[in-house]
N, C-alpha and C positions, 0 to 999 in steps of 0.2 A: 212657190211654183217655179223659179227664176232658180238657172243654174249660179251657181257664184260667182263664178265673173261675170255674167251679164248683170245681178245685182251689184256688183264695182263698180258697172261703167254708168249704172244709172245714178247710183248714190253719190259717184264726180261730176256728174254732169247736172246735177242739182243741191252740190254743195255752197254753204254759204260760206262765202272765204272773204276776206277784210274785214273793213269796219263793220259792227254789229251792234246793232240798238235792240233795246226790248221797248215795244209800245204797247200800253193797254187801252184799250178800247172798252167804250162803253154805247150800251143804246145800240149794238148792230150784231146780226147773228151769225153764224157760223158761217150759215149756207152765203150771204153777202160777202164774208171778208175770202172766202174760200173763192170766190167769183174774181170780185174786184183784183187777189193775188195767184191768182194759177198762172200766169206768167210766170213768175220770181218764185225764187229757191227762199223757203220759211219755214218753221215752224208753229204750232197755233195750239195753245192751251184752252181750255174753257174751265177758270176758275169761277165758279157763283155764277154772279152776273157781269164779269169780267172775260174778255177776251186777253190772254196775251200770246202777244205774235214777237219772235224771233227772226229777226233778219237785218236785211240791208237798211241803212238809211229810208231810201227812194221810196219804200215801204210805205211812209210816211206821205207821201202826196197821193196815191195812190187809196190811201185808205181817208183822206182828208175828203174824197169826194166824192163817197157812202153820204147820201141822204138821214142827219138826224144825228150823226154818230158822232162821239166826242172822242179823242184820243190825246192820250201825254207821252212824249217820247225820253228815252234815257239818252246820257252821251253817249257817243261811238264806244266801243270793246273792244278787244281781241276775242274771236271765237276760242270758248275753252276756259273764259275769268270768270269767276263768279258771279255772279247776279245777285248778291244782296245788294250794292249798292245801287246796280241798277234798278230795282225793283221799287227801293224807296224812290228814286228819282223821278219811274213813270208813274207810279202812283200820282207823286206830288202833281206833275206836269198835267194829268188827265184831271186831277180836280180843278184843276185853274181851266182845261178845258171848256167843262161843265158849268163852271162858275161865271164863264167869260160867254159862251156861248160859240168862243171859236171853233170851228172842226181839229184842228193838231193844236199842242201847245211841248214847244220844246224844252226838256229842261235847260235852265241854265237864258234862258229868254229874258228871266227876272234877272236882273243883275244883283240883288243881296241874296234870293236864294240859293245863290250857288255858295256864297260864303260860308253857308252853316255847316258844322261838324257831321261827319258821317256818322258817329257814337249815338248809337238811341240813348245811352242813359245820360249823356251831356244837353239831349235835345227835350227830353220830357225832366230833367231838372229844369231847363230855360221856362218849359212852359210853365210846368207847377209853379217857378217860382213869379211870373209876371201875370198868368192868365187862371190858375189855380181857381180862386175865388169868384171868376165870372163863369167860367164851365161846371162849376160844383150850381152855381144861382141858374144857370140858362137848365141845366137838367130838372131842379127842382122845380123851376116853376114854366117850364117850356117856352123860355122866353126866348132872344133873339139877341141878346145884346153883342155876343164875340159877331155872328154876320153881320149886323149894322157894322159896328166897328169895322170890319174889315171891308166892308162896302165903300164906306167912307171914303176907307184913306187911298182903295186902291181908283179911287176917282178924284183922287188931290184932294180930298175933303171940302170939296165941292159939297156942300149939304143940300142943296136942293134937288143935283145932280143925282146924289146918292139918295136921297127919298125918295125921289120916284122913280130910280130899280127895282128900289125897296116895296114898291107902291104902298107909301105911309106918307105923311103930311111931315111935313120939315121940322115941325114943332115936335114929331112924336120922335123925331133922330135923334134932333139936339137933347130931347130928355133923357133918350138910351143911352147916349154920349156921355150926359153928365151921372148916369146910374153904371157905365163903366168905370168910368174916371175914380168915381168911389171906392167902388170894390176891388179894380183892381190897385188901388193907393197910385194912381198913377195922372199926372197933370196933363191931358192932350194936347194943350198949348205950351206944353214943355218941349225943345227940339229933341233932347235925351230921351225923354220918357216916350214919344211919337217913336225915335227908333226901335228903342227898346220892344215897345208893342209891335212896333214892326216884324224884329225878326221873331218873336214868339210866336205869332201869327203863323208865319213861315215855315217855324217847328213843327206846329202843331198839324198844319197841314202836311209834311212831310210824315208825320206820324202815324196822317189820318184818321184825327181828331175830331177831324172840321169836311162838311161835305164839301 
């Protein structure tokens, strides 16, 4: 309905220009993030059960205090670069959202998962080769062992700590513990083998392996 220059002057005047994040959001719907951002110049997909939003930084506080909603934010951009890296990035950030219970979680907040390779096939070799054998046992038998593990460690291996996020009994960790350690051939009282799980973990959640 809009002659063409007046859709010019509207489409500058609601352009997103600098830095640019992609955030995914989870747990809030349309009609909330369309509220909370009719201010700021965005974009808003509806993948699944996934929101992602296109825009500024600030985006980010803004959508942090949506009642419920959990969001992962990617680094800054240039508007116009591609989005796959970004895309693994808020993925990842949004799971440690949900995981954490925080409202945003920025990539790059963890300081080792910024280190990992951008390459999916260098990130699911890392995983195959360290967490392979626990993800093939946690399917077949719907067990739990890679989130304990991950529970653990992201609470300093705190065990009591991490049992009762877990709400399991300390004894029933330390057995998961010792039924990781197993299968994945790996000594958790090893400093090596601790990092190593470590950034496997990190892959795999980057991959979206791991809720």
């Amino acid at each position: 309905m809009l002659d063409p220059e007046s859709a010019r002057r509207r489409l500058a005047r609601h352009a997103i220009e600098g830095d640019t994040v992609l955030i995914v959001v989870r747990r809030a719907t349309d009609e909330a993030l369309l509220r909370c951002l009719q201010d700021h110049p965005h974009l808003l997909l509806t993948w699944g059960e996934d929101r992602y939003v296109l825009g500024s930084p600030v985006l980010a506080g803004e959508i942090g205090g949506l009642p419920d909603a959990a969001a992962g934010m990617s680094r800054p951009f240039l508007p116009g670069a591609a989005l796959r890296v970004a895309q693994r990035e808020a993925l990842w950030a949004v799971s440690k959202a949900v995981e954490s219970g925080r409202p945003v979680v920025r990539y790059g907040d963890d300081s080792t998962g910024r280190w990992l390779p951008d390459d999916p096939a260098v990130l699911t070799a890392l995983v195959e080769h360290v967490l392979g054998e626990v993800l093939r046992y946690d399917a077949a038998h719907e067990s739990q062992l890679l989130v304990s593990v991950r529970t653990w460690m992201e609470r300093d291996r705190r065990t009591e700590t991490a049992a009762a996020a877990l709400h399991i009994h300390p004894n029933t960790l330390a057995y998961r513990l010792r039924r990781f350690g197993a299968l994945a051939d790996r000594d958790l009282a090893s400093t090596g083998a601790l990092a190593e799980v470590w950034l496997a973990i990190q892959a795999a959640g980057t991959l979206g392996l791991t809720d």
